[in-house]
C-alpha positions in Angstrom: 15.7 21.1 -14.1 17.5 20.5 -10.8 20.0 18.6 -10.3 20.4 16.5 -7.2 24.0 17.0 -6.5 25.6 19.1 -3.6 28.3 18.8 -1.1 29.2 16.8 1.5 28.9 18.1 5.2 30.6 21.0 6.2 33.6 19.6 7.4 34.3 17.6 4.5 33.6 20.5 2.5 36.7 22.7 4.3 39.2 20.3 3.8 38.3 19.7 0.1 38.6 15.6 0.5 39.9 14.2 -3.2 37.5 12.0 -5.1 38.9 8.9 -7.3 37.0 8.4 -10.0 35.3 5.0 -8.6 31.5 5.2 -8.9 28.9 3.0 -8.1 25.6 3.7 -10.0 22.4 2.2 -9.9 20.4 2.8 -12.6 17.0 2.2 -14.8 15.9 3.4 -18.4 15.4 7.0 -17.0 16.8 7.5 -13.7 20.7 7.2 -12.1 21.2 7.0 -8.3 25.1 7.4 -8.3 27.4 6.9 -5.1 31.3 7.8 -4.9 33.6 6.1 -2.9 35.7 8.8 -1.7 39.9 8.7 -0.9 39.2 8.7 2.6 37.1 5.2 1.4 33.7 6.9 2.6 30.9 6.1 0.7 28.4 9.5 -1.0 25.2 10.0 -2.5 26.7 11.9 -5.6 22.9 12.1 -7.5 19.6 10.7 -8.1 17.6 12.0 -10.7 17.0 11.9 -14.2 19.7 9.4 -15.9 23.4 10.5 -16.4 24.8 8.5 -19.4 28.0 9.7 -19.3 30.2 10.3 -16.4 32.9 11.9 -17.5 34.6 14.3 -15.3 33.0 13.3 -12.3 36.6 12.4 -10.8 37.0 16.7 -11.6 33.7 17.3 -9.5 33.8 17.6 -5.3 29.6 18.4 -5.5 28.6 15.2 -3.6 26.1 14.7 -0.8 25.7 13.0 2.3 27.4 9.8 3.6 25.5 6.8 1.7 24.5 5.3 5.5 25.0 7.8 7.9 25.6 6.1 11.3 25.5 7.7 15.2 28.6 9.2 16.4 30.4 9.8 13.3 29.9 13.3 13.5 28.6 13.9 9.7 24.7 14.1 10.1 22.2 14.8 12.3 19.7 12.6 11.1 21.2 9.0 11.2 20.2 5.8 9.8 22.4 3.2 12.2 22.5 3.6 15.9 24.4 0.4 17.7 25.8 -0.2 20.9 28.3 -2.7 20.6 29.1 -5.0 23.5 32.2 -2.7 25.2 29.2 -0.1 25.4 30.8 2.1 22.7 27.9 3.6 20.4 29.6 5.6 17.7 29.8 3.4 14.7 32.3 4.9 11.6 31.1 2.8 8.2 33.8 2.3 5.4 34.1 1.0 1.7 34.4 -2.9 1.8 33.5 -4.1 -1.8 30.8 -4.0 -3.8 28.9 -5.4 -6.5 26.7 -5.8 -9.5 24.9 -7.8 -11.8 22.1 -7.2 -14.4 19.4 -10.0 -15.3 15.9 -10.0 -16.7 15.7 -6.2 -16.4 16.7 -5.9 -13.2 20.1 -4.4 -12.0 21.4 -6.0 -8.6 23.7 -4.2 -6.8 25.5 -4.6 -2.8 27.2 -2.1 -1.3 29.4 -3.8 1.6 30.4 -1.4 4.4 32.4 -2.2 7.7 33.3 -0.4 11.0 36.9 0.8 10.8 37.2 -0.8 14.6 34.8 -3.7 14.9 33.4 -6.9 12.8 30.6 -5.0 11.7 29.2 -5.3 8.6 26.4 -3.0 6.8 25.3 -4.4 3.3 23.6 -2.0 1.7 21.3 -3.5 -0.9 19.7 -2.5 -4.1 16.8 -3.4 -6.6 16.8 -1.2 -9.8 13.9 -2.2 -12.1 15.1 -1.2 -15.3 11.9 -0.2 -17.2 9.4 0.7 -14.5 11.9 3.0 -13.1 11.9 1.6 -9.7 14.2 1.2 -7.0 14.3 -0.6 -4.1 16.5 -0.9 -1.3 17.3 -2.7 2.5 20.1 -3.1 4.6 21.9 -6.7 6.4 23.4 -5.9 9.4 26.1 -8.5 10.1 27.1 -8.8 13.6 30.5 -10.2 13.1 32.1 -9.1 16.8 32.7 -11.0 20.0 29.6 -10.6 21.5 26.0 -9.3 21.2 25.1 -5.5 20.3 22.1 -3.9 20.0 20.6 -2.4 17.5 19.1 1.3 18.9 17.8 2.2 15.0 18.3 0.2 11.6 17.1 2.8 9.0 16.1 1.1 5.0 17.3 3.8 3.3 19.0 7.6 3.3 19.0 9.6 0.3 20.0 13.2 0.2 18.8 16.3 -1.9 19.9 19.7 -2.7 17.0 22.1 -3.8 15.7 25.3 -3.0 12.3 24.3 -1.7 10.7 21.3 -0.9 7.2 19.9 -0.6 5.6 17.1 1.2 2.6 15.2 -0.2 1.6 12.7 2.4 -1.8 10.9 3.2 -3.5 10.7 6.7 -6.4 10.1 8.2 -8.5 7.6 10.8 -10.5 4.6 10.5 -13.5 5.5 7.7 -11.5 8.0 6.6 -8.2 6.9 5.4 -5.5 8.0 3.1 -6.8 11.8 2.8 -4.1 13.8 1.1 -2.0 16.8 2.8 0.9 18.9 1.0 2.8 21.0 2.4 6.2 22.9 2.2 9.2 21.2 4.5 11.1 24.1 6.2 13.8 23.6 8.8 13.9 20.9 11.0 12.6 17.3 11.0 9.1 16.4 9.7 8.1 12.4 10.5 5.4 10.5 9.4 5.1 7.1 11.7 3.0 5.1 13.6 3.7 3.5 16.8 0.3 1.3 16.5 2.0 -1.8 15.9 -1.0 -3.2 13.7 -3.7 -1.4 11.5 -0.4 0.6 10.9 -1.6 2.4 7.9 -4.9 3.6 9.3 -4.0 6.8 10.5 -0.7 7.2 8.1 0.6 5.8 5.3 3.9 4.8 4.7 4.4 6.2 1.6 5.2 10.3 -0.1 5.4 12.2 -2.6 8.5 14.7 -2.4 8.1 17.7 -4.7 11.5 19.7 -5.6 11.3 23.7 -5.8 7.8 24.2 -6.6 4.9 22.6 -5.5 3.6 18.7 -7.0 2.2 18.6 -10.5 0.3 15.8 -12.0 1.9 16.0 -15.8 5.6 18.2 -14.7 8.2 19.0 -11.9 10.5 16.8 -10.4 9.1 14.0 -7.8 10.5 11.4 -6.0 7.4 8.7 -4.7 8.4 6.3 -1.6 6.3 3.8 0.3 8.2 1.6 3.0 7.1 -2.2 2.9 6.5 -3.1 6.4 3.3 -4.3 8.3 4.8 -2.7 11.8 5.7 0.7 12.9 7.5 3.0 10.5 9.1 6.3 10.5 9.5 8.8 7.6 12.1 11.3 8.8 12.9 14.4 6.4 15.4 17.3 7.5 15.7 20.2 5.8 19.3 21.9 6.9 19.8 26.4 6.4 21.8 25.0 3.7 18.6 24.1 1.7 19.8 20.1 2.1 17.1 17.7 2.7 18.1 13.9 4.2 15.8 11.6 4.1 15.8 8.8 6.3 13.1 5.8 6.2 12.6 2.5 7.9 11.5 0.8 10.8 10.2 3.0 13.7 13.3 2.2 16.8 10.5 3.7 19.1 10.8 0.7 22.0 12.4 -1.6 19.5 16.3 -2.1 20.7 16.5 -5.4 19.0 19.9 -7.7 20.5 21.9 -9.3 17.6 24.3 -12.1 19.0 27.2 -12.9 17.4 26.8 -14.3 14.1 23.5 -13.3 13.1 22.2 -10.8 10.9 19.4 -8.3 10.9 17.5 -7.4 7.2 15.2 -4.5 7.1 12.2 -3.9 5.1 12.8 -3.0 1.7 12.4 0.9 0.8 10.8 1.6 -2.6 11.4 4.5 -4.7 10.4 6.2 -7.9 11.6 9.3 -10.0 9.8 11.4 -12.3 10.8 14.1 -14.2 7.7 14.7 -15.5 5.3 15.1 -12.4 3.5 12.9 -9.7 1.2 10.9 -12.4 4.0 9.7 -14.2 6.0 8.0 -10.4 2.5 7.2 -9.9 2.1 4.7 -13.5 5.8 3.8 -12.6 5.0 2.2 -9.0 1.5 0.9 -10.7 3.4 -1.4 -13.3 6.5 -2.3 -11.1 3.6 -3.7 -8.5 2.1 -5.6 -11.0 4.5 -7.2 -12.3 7.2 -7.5 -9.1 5.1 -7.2 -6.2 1.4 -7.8 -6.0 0.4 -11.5 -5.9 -0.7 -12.8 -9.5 -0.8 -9.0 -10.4 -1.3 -10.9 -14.0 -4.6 -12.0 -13.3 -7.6 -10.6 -13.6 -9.7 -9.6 -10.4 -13.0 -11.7 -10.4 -16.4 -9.5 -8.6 -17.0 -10.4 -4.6 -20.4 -9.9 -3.2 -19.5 -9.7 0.8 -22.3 -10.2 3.0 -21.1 -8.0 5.7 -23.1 -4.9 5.3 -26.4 -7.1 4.1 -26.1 -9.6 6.8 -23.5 -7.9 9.5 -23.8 -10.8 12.6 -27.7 -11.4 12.1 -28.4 -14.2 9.3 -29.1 -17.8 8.7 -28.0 -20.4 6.2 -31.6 -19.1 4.2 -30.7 -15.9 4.3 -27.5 -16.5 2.8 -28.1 -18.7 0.3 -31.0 -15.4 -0.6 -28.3 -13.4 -0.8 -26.4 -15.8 -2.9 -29.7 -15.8 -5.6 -29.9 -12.2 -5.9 -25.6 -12.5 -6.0 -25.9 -14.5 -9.1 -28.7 -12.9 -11.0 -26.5 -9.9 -11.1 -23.4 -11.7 -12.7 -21.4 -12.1 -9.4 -18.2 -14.5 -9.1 -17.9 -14.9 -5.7 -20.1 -15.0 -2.4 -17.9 -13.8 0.7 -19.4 -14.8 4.1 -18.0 -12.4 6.9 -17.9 -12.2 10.3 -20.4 -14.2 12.6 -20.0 -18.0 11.2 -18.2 -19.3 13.6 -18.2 -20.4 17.7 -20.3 -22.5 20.0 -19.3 -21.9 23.9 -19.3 -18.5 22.9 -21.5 -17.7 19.8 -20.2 -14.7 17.8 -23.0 -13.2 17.8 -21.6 -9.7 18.1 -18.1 -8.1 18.4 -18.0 -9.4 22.3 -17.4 -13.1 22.1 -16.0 -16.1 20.0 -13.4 -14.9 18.3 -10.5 -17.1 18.5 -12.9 -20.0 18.3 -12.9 -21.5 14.7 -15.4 -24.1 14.5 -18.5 -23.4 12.3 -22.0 -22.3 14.3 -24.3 -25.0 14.7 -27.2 -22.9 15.4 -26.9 -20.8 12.7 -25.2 -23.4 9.7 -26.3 -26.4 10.6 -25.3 -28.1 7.5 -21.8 -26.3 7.5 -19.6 -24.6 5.3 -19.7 -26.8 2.8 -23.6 -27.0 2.0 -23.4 -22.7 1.2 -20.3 -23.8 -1.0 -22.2 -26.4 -2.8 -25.1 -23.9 -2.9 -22.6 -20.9 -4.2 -21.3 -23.2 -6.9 -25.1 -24.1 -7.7 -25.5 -20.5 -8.6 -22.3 -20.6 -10.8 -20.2 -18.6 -8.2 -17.3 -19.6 -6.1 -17.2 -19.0 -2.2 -14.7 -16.8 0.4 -15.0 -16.1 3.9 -14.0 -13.9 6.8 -11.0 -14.9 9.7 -9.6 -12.7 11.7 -6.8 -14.9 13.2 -4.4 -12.5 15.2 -7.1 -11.5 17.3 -8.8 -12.8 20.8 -12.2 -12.1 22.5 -11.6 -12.8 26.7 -14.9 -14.5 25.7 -13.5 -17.6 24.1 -12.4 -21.0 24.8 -9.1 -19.8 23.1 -8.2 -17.6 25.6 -9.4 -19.6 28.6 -7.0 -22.6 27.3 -4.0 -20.4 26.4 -4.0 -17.0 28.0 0.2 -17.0 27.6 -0.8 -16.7 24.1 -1.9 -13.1 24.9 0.0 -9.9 24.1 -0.4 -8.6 27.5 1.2 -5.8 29.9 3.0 -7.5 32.8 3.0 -7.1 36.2 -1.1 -8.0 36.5 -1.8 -4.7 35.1 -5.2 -4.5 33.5 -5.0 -5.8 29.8 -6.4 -2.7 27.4 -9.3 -4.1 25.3 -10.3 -2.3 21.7 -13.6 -3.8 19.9 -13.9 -6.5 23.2 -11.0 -8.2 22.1 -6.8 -8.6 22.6 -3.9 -9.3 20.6 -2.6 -12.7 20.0 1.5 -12.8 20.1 3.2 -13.7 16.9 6.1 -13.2 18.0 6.1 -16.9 19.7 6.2 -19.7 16.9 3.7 -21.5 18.4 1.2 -18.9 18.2 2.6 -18.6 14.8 1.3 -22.1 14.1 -2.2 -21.7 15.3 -2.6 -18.6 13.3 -1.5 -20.3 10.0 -3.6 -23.6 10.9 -6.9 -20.9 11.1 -6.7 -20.7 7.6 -5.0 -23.8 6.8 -7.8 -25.6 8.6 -10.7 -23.9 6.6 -8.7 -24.6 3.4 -8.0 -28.4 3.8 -11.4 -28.7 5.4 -13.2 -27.0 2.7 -10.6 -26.8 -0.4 -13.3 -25.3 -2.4 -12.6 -22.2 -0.4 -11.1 -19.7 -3.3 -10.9 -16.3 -1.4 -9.8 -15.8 2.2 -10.7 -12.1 4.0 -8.0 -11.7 6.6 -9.2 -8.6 8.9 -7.5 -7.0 12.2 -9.4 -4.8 14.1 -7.1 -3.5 16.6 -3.8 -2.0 17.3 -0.9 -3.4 19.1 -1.0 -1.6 23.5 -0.9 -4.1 25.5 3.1 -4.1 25.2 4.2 -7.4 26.5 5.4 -11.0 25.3 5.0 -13.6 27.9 7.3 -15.7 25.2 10.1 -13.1 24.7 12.8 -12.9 27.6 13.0 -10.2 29.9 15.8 -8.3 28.5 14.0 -8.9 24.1 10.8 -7.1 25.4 11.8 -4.5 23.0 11.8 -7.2 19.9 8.2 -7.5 20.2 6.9 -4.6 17.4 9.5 -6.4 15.1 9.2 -9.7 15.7 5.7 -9.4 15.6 5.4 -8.2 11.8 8.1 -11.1 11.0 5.8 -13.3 12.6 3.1 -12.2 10.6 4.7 -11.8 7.5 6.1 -15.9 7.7 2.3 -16.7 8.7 1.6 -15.3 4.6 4.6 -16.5 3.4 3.5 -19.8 4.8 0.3 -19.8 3.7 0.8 -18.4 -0.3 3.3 -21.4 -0.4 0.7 -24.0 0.0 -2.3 -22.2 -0.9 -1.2 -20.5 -4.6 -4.4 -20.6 -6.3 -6.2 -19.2 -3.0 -7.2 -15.1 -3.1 -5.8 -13.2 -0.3 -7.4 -9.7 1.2 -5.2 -7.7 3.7 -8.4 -5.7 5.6 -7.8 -4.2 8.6 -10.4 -1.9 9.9 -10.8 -1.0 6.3 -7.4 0.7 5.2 -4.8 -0.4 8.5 -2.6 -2.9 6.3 -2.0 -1.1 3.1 1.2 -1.4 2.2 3.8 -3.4 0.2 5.0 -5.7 2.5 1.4 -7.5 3.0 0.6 -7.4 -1.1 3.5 -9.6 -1.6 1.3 -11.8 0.1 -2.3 -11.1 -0.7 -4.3 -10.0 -3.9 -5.5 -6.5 -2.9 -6.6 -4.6 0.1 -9.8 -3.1 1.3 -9.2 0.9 1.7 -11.3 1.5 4.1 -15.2 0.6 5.8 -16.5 3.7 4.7 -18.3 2.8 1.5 -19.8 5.9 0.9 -19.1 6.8 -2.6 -17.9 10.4 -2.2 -16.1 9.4 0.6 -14.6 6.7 -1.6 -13.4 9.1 -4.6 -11.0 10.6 -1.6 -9.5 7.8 -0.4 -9.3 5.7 -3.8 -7.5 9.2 -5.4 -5.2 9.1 -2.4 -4.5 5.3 -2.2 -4.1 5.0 -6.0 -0.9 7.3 -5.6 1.1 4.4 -4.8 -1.0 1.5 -4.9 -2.7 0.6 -8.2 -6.1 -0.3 -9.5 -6.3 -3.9 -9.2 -5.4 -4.3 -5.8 -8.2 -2.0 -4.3 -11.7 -3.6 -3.2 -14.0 -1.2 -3.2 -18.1 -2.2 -3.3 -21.4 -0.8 -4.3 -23.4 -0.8 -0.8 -26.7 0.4 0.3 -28.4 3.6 0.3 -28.6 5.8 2.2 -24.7 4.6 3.1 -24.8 3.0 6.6 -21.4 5.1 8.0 -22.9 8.8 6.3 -26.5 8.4 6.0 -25.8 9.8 2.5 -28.5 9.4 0.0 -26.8 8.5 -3.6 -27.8 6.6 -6.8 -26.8 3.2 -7.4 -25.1 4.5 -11.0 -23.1 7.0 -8.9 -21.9 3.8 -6.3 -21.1 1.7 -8.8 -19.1 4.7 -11.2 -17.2 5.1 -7.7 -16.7 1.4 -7.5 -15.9 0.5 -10.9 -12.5 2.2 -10.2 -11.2 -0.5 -8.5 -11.6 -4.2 -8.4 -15.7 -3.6 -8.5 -17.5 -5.6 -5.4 -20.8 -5.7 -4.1 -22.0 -4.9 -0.2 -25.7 -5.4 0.0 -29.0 -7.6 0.4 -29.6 -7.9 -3.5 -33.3 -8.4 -2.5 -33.6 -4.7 -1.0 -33.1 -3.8 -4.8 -35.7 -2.7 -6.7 -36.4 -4.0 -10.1 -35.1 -1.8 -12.6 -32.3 -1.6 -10.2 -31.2 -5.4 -10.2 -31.6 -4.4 -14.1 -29.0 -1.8 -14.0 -26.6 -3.5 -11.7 -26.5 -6.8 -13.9 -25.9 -4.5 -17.0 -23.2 -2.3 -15.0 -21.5 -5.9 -13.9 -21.5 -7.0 -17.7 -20.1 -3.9 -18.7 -17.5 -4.3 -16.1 -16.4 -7.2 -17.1 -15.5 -6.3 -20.6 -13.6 -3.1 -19.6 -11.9 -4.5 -16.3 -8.5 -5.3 -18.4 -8.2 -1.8 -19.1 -8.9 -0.9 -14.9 -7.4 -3.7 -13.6 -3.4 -3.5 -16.2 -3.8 0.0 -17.5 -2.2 3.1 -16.5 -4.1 5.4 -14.1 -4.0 9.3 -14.5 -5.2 11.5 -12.3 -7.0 14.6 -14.5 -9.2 16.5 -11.7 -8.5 16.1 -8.3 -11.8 16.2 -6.0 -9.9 18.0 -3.6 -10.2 20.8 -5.5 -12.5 24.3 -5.6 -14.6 23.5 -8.7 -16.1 20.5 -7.3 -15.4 17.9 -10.1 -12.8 14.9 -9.9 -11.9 12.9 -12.9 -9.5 9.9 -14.1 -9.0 7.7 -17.1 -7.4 4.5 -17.5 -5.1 3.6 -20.7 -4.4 -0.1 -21.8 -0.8 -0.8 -22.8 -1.0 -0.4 -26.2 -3.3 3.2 -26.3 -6.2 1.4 -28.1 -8.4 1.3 -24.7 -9.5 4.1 -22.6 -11.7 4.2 -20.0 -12.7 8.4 -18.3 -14.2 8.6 -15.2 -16.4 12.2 -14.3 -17.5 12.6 -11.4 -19.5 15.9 -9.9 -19.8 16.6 -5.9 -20.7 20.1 -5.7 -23.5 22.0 -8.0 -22.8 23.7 -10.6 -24.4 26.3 -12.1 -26.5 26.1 -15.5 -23.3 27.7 -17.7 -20.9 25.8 -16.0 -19.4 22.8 -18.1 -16.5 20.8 -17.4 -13.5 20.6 -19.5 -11.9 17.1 -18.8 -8.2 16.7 -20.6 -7.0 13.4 -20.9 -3.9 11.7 -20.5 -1.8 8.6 -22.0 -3.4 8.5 -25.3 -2.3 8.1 -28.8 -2.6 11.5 -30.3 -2.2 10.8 -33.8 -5.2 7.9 -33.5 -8.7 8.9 -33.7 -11.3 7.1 -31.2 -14.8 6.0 -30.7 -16.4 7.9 -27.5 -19.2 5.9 -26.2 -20.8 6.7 -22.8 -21.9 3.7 -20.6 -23.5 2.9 -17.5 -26.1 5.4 -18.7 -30.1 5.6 -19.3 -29.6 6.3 -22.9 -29.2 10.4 -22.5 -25.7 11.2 -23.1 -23.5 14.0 -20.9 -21.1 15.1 -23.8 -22.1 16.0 -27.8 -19.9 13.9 -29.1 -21.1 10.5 -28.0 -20.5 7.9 -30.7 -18.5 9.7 -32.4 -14.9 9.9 -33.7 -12.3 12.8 -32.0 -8.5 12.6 -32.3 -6.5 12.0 -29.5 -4.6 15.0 -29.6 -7.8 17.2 -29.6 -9.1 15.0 -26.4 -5.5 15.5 -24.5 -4.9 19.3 -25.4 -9.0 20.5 -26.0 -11.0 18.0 -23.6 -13.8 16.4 -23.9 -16.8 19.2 -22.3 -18.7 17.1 -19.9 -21.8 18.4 -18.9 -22.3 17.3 -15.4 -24.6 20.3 -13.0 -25.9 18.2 -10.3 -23.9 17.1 -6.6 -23.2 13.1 -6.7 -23.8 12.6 -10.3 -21.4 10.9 -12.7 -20.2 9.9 -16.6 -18.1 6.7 -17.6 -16.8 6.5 -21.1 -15.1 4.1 -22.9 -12.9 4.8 -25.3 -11.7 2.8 -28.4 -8.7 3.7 -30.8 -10.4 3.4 -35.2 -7.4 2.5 -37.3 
């Protein structure tokens, strides 16, 4: 195995600068990230990697990285993670030991470098979260501006970790809207490769902020060495990765400084978003379970608690319905076994009906003309049925046609000078960065929830990107705060709002997959991927998004056929299989169901229902990967204690009459023996050994033959461990 050691820069190298034996190491059950405060009281990255026990000797050893924060004009690394210009103009910044410290509680490990300019009253804290058994770290950076007078901040960087191997390789996940997270790997060779956005919002549409970095040989599922990142931050990110001719790679990750100088006067301090790590000695799957069960339990809001089924009425209603229709919808909703009835888009204005994408939004009163009788009458209706209620805002955002922006168009992100303002879906950009747009956008929902507190889920969309640059409430000389302030502002708006609203469920949508990310699931209860509900699609961009985001955060619904983005003709079994792989939803007019279809979807619910625990808190491995030649893709789920297992098969390509698939589970108790029983079937089984007893060893190194032929078909088993 490679170790992640290896020298400092070049020059440091030649004059061979003497180590004490002062360490500080951050550390879980299996991994150590270990810095070295050096004579010359410089701070190194001396490993991270697989845990080191025992440090003895490492006062002997002069095989240490890169500086722990490498900062501009320095002269010890091209990439940097701290550019200032302090207020004499000067912009090199030179970062030595202060202190540092550390304390252990409840499993986690707390520990703060504290770094200062050998000149000036600056101050770089350098902070870190090591969850002890998830084998997760986290880290951010304070800037303290302790000088005379203001400096600005030219790039503010989360993290920079170093590596020494002889290759390295990239998994990332790209896309556009509809088709989101879609995987890419590819060997780093010299020179700087970057994944950001400059969108300002939807920031994850088109990339994620998240990677998998393989060391020497391409990623594995089940072996090699793997770091996992995803940056938590709603705004614009950059993922910098430079690979030296000395077979170094520094990795630098945070906030995007594209057009985002941000002034800090004297006294204040400047955090970052917090960058979150995972390594695995034992391939992709296993950083994959380790960033599942830290989110869980650390990061995704009441990550505890099971995941109750939404019908939404967006693709069986879209702008056109009527408190009858709803209330239709809400009938067929319950016969099925549905918990909650989600009302989308079109419920709301009266100047300016939102009858369509071109008017009303801004204006949050209910629709007379369609809901007469209000909100409250489809709740009471919704309860009636034995269901709860949720429904659509989209509070960031403006239509021109609105009484909102006729009273305040200084509420406007908006390009100065009277240039024309850039309009994306008919509407604009309100600007969080003021406080008092701050406080309409949190009295949206507040609004709806004290109006109507039997309101249980909340769907909080954005549908368009931030390029209108300019904040009629920032200062001519803090244009350049606006990308930041603007995800702070957004960010206090849900910090706001889970504060007074605990019990209230939270979706981050954003044209389908533009806000997933860490920093919004502190704040909500799970995401939707993307508006493409088309289930092959789906298997794509669930396989990428479940990389780094788990199970129970990821909405994904059974819609209509043929799928209203594709055209693509598919069987309701094969949507919901697809959908049950998340937190299962529904996206249809129940009534356009035939029969024996409402039959299989209320027995498909049911079943879902018993087996979500294992979906929802179990570990997720990845056994076939649908981006591959044979056409198959394939996952199984494994509850804590091994006794529950849930295998997913899918098939998207034919297959000829002798071809069978071998599917090899994961995570399983290999000594136990359990029950195989397919569900979500018509009775005719797609394996011999339905019903039957097979050991998990024989299931993990054999595999269960799976006899699948057709395009778009699909198995679910569950799994049950016989003492």
């Amino acid at each position: 195995m490679i170790r992640l050691l290896i020298i400092v820069v070049c020059f440091v190298c030649a004059i061979g600068v003497p180590l004490k034996a002062e360490v500080v190491h951050v550390e879980t059950q299996n991994t150590s990230l270990i810095f070295q405060i050096g004579k010359n009281k410089k701070v190194y990255q001396f490993h991270y990697g697989s845990h080191i026990g025992n440090l003895t000797g490492i006062d002997k050893m002069n095989s240490i990285f890169n500086e722990v924060y490498p900062s501009f004009g320095n002269g010890e690394s091209n990439e940097v993670a701290l550019m200032v210009t302090h207020a004499d103009g000067t912009m090199a910044t030179d970062l030595y030991y202060n202190s540092h410290s550390q304390e252990v509680a409840e499993g986690i490990q707390s520990t703060v470098i504290r770094l200062k300019d050998d000149k000036l009253d600056l101050f770089v804290n350098l902070h870190f979260k090591a969850y002890m058994r998830e084998d997760v770290i986290e880290q951010w950076v304070v800037v303290e501006n302790n000088e005379r007078n203001t400096i600005a901040l030219q790039q503010v960087a989360s993290s920079a970790l170093g590596f020494k191997a002889e290759s390295y390789y990239l998994t990332h996940f790209n896309g556009s809207h509809s088709h989101e997270m879609r995987l890419t790997e590819e060997r780093l060779v010299n020179g700087v490769k970057s994944i950001e956005t400059k969108r300002g919002v939807r920031t994850t549409e088109y990339d994620n902020p998240s990677f998998m970095l393989s060391l020497k040989e391409k990623a594995a599922e089940d072996n090699g060495e793997v770091i996992a990142g995803a940056l938590a931050w709603s705004g614009n990110y950059k993922l910098a990765f430079e690979v030296d001719d000395q077979e170094r790679c520094q990795m630098i990750t945070g906030i995007n400084p594209f057009a985002s100088t941000y002034h800090l006067e004297k006294g204040e301090m400047f955090k970052t978003p917090r960058m979150i790590t995972s390594y695995s000695a034992n391939g992709k799957n296993q950083a994959s379970v380790n960033l599942h069960r830290w989110a869980r339990k650390y990061n995704l809001r009441d990550g505890d608690k099971i995941r109750p089924i939404v019908l939404n009425s967006w693709e069986g209603a879209y702008f056109s319905f009527d408190a009858k229709r709803l209330k239709e919808m809400m009938d067929g909703a319950a016969e099925m076994g549905v918990e909650i009835f989600v009302l989308d888009d079109g419920w709301f204005g009266n100047k300016y009906p939102r009858n369509n994408a071109r008017a009303g939004l801004g204006d949050w009163q209910v629709n007379k003309k369609k809901l007469p009788k209000g909100i409250d009458d489809l709740i009471d209706y919704a309860e009636s049925k034995g269901m709860q209620f949720g429904i659509w805002v989209e509070p960031e955002m403006v239509n021109p046609k609105s009484e909102l922006a006729e009273k305040h168009p200084e509420w406007i992100v908006q390009r100065m000078n009277d240039r024309k303002k850039l309009l994306e879906r008919n509407q604009l950009l309100l600007d969080l960065s003021n406080p008092k747009v701050q406080d309409f956008v949190f009295g949206v929902v507040d609004d709806i929830l004290t109006n109507h507190p039997r309101v249980s889920y909340i769907k909080w969309d954005a549908n368009r990107h931030l390029e209108n640059f300019g904040s009629t409430y920032l200062s001519n000389e803090r244009q350049s705060h606006l990308w930041i302030d603007y995800a702070k502002g957004l960010e206090s708006v849900f910090a706001r709002l889970k504060e007074k609203y605990p019990e209230v469920i939270m979706q981050a949508c954003a044209s389908g997959g533009g806000r997933v990310e860490y920093d919004a699931l502190q704040y909500t209860h799970e995401f939707w991927a993307s508006d493409n509900t088309d289930p092959y699609e789906r298997l794509l961009i669930q396989w990428g998004t479940n990389h780094f985001y788990p199970a129970i955060a990821t909405a994904a619904h059974v819609t209509k056929s043929p799928n209203h983005q594709t055209g693509r003709q598919t069987s309701l079994k094969f949507r919901f299989d697809v959908a049950m792989a998340g937190r299962l939803g529904m996206e249809l007019r129940p009534d356009d169901l035939e029969k024996e279809q409402v039959k299989f979807a209320k027995a498909a619910i049911e079943k879902y229902k018993e087996i979500r625990p294992i979906i929802q808190f179990g570990d997720l491995y990845r056994l076939l990967s649908p981006y591959d030649a044979d056409g198959y893709a394939a996952i199984n789920y494994v509850s804590a204690d091994k006794s529950d297992v849930i295998l997913m098969v899918y098939s998207h390509k034919h297959h000829r009459r002798v071809e069978r698939n071998v599917v090899r589970l994961q995570g399983l108790d290999r000594d136990a023996n359990y029950l195989i029983e397919e569900i979500n079937n018509d009775g005719r089984s797609h394996i011999s050994v339905n019903k039957q007893l097979v050991s998990g060893g024989l299931l993990m190194d054999r595999g269960l033959k799976v006899n699948l032929r057709k395009p778009l078909q699909s198995a679910v088993f569950q799994l049950k461990k016989v003492n």
